[in-house]
VODRENRO-886792 format. One record per residue (C-alpha): x, y negated, z negated; residue number from 1; chain. Coordinates in nm, 2 decimals, padded with zeros to 4 digits, m for minus. Layout:
<torvos>
X/Y/Z/NUM/A
...
</torvos>
This chain:
<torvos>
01.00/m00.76/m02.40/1/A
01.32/m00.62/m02.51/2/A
01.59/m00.49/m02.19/3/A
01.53/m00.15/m02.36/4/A
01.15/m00.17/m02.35/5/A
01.18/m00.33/m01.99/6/A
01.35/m00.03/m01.86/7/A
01.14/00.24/m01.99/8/A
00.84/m00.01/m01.85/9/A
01.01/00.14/m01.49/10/A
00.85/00.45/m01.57/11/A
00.49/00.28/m01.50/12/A
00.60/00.18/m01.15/13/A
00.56/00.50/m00.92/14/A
00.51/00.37/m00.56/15/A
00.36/00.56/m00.28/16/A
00.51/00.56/00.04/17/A
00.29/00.52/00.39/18/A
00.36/00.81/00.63/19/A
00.27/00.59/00.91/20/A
00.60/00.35/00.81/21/A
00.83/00.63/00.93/22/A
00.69/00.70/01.30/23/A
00.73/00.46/01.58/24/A
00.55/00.21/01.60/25/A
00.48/m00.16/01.75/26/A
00.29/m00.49/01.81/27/A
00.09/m00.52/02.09/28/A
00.32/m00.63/02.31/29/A
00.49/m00.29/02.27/30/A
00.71/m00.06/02.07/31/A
01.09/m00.06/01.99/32/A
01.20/00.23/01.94/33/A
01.40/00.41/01.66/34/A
01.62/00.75/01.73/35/A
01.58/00.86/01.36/36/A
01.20/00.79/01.36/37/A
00.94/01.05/01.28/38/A
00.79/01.30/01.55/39/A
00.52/01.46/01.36/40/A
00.39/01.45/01.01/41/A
00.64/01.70/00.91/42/A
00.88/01.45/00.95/43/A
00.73/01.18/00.79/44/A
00.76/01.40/00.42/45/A
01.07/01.47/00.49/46/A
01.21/01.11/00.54/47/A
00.97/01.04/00.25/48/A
01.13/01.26/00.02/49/A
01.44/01.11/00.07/50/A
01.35/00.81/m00.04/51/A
01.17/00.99/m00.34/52/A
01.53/01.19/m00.41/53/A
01.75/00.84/m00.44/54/A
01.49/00.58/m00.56/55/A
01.31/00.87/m00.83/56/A
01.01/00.64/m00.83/57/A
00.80/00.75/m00.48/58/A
00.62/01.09/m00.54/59/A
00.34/01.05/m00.33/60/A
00.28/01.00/00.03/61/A
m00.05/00.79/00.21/62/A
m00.19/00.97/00.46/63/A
m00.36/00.90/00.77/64/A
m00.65/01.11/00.84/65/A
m00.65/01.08/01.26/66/A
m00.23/01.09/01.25/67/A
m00.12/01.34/00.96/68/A
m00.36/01.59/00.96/69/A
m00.41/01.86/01.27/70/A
m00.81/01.90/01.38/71/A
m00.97/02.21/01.23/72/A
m00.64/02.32/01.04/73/A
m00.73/02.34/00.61/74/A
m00.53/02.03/00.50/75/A
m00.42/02.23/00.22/76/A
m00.15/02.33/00.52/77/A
m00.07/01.97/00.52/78/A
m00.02/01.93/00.17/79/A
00.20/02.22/00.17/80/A
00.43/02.08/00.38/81/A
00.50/01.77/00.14/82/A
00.52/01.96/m00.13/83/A
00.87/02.16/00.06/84/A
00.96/01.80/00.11/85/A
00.94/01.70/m00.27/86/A
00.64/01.46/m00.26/87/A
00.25/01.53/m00.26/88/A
m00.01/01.38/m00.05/89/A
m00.15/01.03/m00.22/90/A
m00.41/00.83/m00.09/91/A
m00.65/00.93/00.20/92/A
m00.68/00.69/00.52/93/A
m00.98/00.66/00.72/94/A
m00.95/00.55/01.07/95/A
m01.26/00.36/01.15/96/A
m01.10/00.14/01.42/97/A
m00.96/00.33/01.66/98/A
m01.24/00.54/01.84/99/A
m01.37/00.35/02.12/100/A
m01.73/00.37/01.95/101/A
m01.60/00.10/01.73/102/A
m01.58/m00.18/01.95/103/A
m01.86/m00.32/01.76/104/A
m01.72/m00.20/01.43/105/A
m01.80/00.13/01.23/106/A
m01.94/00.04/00.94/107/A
m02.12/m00.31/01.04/108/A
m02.18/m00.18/01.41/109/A
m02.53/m00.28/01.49/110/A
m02.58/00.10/01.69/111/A
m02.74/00.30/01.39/112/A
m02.50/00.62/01.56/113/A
m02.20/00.50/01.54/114/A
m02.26/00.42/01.19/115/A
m02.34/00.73/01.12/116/A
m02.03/00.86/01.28/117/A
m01.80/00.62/01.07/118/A
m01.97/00.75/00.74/119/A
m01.94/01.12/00.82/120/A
m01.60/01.07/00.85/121/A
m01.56/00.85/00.56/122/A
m01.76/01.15/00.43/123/A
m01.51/01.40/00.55/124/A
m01.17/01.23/00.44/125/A
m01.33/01.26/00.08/126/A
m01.33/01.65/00.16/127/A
m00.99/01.63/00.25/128/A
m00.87/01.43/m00.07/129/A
m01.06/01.69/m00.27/130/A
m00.88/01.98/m00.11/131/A
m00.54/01.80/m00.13/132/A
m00.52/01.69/m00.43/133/A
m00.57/01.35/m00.36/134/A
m00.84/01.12/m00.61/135/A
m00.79/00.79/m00.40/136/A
m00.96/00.72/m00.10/137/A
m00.88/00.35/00.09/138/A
m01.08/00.21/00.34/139/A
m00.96/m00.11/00.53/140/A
m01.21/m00.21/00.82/141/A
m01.18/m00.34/01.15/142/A
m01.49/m00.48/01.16/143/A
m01.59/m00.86/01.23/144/A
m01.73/m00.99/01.49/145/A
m01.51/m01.28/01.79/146/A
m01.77/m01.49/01.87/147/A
m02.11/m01.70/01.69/148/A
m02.42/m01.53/01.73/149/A
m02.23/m01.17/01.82/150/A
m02.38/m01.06/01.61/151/A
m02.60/m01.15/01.23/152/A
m02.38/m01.19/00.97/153/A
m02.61/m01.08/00.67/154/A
m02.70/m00.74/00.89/155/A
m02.36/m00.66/00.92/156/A
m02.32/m00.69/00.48/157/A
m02.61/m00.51/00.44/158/A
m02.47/m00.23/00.70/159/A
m02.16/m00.21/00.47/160/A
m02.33/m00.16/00.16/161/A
m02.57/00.16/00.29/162/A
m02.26/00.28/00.49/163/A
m02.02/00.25/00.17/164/A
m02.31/00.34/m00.07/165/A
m02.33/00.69/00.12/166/A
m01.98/00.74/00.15/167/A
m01.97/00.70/m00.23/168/A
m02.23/00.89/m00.32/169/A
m01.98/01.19/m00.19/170/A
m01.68/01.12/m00.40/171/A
m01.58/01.39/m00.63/172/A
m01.60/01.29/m01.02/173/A
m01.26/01.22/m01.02/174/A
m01.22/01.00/m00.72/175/A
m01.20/00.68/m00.67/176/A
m01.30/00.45/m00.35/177/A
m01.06/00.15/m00.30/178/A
m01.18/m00.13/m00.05/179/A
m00.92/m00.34/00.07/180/A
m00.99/m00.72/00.25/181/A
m00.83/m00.89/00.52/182/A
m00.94/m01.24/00.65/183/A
m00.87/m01.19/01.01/184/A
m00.73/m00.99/01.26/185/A
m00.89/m00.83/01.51/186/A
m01.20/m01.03/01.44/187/A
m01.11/m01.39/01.47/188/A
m01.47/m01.58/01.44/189/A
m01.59/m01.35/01.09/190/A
m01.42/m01.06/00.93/191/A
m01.65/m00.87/00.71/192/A
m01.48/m00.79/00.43/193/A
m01.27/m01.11/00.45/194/A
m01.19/m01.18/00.10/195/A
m01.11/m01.06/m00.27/196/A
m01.47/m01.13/m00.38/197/A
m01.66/m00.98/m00.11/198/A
m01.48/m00.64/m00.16/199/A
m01.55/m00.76/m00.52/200/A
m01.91/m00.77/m00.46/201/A
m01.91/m00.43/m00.27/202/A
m01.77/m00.27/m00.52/203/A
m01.96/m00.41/m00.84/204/A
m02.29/m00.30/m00.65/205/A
m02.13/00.07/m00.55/206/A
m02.00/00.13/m00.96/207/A
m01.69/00.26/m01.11/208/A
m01.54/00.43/m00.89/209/A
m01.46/00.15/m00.69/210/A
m01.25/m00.07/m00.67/211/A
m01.06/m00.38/m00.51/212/A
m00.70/m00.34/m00.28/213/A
m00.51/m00.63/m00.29/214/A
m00.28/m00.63/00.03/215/A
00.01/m00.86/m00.06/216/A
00.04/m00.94/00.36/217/A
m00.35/m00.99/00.38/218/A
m00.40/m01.37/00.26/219/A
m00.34/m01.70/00.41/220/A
m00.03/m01.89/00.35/221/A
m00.14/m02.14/00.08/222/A
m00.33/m01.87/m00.10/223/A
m00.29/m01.79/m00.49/224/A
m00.22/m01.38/m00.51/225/A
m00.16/m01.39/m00.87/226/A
m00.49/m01.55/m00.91/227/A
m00.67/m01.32/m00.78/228/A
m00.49/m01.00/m00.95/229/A
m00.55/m01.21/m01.28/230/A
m00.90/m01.19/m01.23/231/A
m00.93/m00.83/m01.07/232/A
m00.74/m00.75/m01.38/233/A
m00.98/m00.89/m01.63/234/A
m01.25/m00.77/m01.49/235/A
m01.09/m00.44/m01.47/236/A
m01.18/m00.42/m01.08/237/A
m00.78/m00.38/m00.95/238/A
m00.77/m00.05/m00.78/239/A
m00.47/m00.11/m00.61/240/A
m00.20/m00.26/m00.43/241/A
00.01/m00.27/m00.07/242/A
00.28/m00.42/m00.08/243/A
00.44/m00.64/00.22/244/A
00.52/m01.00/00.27/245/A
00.46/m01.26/00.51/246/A
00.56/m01.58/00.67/247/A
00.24/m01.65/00.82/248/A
m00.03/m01.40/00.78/249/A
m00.03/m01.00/00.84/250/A
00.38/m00.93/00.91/251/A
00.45/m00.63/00.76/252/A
00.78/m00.77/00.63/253/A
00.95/m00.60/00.34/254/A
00.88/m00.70/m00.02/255/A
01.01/m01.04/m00.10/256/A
01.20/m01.09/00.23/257/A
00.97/m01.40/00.23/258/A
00.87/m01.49/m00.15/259/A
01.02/m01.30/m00.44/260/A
00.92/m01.51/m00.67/261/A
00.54/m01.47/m00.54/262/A
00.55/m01.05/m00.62/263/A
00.76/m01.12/m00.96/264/A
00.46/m01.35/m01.10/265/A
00.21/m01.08/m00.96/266/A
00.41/m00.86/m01.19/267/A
00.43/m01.10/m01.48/268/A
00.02/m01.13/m01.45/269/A
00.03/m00.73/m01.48/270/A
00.28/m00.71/m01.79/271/A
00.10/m00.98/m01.93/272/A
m00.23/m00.78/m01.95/273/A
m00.04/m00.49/m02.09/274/A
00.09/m00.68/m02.36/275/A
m00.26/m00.82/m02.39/276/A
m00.44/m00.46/m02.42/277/A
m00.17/m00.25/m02.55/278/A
m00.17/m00.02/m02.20/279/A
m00.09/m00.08/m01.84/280/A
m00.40/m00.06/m01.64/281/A
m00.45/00.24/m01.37/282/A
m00.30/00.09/m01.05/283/A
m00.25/00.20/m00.70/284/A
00.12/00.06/m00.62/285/A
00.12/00.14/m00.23/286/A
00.34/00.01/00.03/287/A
00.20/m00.07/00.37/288/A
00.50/m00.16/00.65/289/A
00.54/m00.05/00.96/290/A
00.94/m00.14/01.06/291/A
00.96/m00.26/01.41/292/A
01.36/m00.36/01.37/293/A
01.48/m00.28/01.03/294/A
01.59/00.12/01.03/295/A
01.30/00.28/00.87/296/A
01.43/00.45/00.57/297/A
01.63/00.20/00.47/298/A
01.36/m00.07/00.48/299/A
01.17/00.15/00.26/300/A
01.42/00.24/m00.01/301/A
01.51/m00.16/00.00/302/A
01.14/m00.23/m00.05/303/A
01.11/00.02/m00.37/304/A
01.42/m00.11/m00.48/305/A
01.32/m00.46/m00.46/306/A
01.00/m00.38/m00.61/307/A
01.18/m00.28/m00.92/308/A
01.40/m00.56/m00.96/309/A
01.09/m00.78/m01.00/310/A
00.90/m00.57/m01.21/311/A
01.24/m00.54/m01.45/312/A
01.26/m00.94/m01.43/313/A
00.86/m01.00/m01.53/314/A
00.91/m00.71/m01.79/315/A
01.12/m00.96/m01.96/316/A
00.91/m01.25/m01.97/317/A
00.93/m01.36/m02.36/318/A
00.58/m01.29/m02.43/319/A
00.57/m01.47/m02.77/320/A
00.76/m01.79/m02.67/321/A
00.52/m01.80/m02.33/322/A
00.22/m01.82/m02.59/323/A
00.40/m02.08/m02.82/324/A
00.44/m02.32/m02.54/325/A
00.05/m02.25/m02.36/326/A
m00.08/m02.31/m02.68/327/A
00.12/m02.62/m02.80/328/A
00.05/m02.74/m02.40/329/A
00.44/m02.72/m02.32/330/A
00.41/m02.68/m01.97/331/A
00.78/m02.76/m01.91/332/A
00.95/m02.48/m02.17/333/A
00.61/m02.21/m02.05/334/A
00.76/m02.26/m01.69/335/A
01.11/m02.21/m01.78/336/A
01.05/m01.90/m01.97/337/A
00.92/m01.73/m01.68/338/A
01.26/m01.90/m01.42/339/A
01.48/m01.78/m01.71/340/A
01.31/m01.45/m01.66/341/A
01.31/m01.43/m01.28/342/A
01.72/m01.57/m01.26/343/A
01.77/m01.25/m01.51/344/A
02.04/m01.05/m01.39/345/A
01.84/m00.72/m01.41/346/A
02.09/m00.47/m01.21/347/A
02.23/m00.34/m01.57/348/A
01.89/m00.24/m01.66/349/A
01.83/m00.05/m01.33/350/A
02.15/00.11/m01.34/351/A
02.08/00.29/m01.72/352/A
01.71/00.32/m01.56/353/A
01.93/00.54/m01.25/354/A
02.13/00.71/m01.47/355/A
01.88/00.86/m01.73/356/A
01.70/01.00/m01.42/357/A
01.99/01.11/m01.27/358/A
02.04/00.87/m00.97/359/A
02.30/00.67/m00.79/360/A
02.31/00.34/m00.92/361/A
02.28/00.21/m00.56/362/A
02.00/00.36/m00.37/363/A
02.14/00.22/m00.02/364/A
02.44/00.33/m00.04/365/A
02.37/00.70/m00.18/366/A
02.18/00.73/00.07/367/A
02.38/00.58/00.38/368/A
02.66/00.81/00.26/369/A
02.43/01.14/00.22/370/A
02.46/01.17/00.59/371/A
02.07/01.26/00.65/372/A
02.05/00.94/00.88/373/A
02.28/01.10/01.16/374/A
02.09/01.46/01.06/375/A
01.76/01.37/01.14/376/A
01.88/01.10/01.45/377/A
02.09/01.42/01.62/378/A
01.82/01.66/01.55/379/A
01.49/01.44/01.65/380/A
01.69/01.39/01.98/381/A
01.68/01.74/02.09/382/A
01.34/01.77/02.01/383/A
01.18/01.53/02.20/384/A
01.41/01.64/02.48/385/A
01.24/01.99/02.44/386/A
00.94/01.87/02.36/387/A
00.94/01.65/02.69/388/A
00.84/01.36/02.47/389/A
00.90/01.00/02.60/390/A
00.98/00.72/02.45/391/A
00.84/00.40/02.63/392/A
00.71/00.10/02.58/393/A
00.30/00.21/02.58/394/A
00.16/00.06/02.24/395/A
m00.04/00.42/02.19/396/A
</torvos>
């Protein structure tokens, strides 16, 4: 691909921005706490937006159902507010994890009630997407089981599929249901959606409108991602993305603080296909970090940033030379097409990307000089101290 052609390919990669990555949050242990963080979900569109304003690629916000949205208030109220911020509301959340009736799990719990509790509200964040605006709805589950014999494992899959099947069944034409996998945590004995191809499986037996999340955080170590998004992609079953990285497992790190080169040949797999098929396929790009350390904002607007670095890079992958050498079974020139690539100095692309759209060439530092930072930590402050709210060291 030509540098022109890789720049305007920065126009396909609109990222959505978590709500839940701007509030306080923590491990188990605990929480550190930020003074800029978010105190309500006001907030969270509004530190959103900025990001939005000086990376122009984040126009949508994912929502949490239990945090973002007040109980028996239209969520069109909701989505009002983000639209004063700059952004709209993206992908719905359902909590199925948190409700002390899911000890057992929600949608694999063996009571038949609490099931039927999980799927009315899997039922009822549809509703809310439909009001919104919103045509993605993402499910991540909770559910496994700790110990052999808890529980029967084939129930359990069997419970997902009449639990999903009836939340499916409720999605609006244009909707579309993205399961995402993660292969432990909290269950440590069996998850239940522990893998790529049992969401796979879910999804091929639900129908089109759903799909496979790929979590970039939500694999073991040794584990191919690329892989996996080459064969979601050719069986046109990727839905979606959150982006993280990791070290060991689920760490919520920013994008390629760990592996660069891992999320730039997940790119290259995605450019490839759209050189392949002549479009780019309809994907999800979410981010999913919750910053314990790092200032919030600024993690995010390095993760977007990051991300388009290494999209720019595997947008300039020479596609023809790549299938020269495959074919002729150079496997020393194929692999140094893709280094040359990745050691691309890509910032002069970014920069005429920036300043067609009217941005700062540097993201960062617009932003640390805007001033919002000392805004938002002076005003939050007397807030909570009006408010009466706390900040300690509970987990909740």
């Amino acid at each position: 691909m030509t540098p022109e052609n890789a720049i305007r390919s920065l126009d396909q990669l609109k990222i959505e921005l978590p709500s839940w990555g701007f509030a306080d949050t923590g491990t188990r242990f605990g929480k550190f706490f930020q003074t800029g963080s978010a105190i309500n979900t006001a907030d969270k569109f509004a530190d959103a937006g900025i990001v939005n304003k000086f990376t122009g690629c984040c126009p949508t916000v994912a929502v949490h159902v239990l945090w973002d949205f007040v109980a028996g208030e239209d969520p069109k109220a909701t989505a009002e507010i983000a639209a004063k911020n700059g952004v709209k509301i993206g992908s719905i959340n359902p909590n199925l994890f948190q409700d002390q009736a899911y000890k057992l799990g929600s949608f694999g719990n063996p009571d038949a009630e609490v099931r039927e509790q999980a799927v009315r509200h899997g039922i009822e964040c549809s509703k809310i997407g439909e009001a919104v605006g919103s045509n993605l709805i993402s499910y991540w589950f909770a559910d496994g089981t700790n110990y052999p014999g808890q529980d029967s494992i084939r129930a359990r899959k069997r419970r997902f599929e009449n639990c999903l099947k009836s939340c499916y069944d409720e999605l609006a034409e244009d909707q579309v249901m993205l399961i995402e996998y993660k292969p432990f945590e909290p269950a440590f004995y069996q998850t239940d959606v522990a893998d790529w191809g049992m969401s796979y499986a879910l999804c091929k037996k639900l129908g089109a409108q759903a799909k496979v999340l790929v979590d970039t955080g939500h694999h073991y170590t040794s584990q191919n991602i690329e892989q996996i998004v080459a064969w979601l992609l050719d069986e046109e079953m990727l839905g979606g993305f959150h982006f993280n990285d990791r070290r060991y497992a689920d760490d919520d790190l920013t994008l390629g603080s760990i592996d660069p080169y891992q999320i730039f040949r997940i790119f290259n797999e995605i450019h490839a296909y759209a050189a392949e098929t002549g479009s780019y396929p309809e994907i999800a790009y979410m981010i999913d970090q919750s910053h314990n350390l790092k200032p919030k904002i600024e993690a995010m607007i390095q993760t977007v940033t990051t991300a388009q670095e290494l999209w720019a890079k595997a947008a300039l992958v020479d596609r023809e030379a790549l299938g020269v050498a495959q074919r002729s079974g150079n496997i020393v020139d194929a692999e140094t097409i893709l280094k040359s690539a990745y050691n691309s100095d890509v910032s002069p692309l970014l920069a005429k990307w920036r300043e067609e759209k009217g941005l700062d060439a540097d993201p960062m530092e617009a932003y640390r000089k805007s001033g919002y930072l000392q805004q938002i930590e002076a005003d939050r402050t007397r807030r909570r101290k009006e408010l009466g709210i706390t900040q300690d060291s509970s987990y909740a």
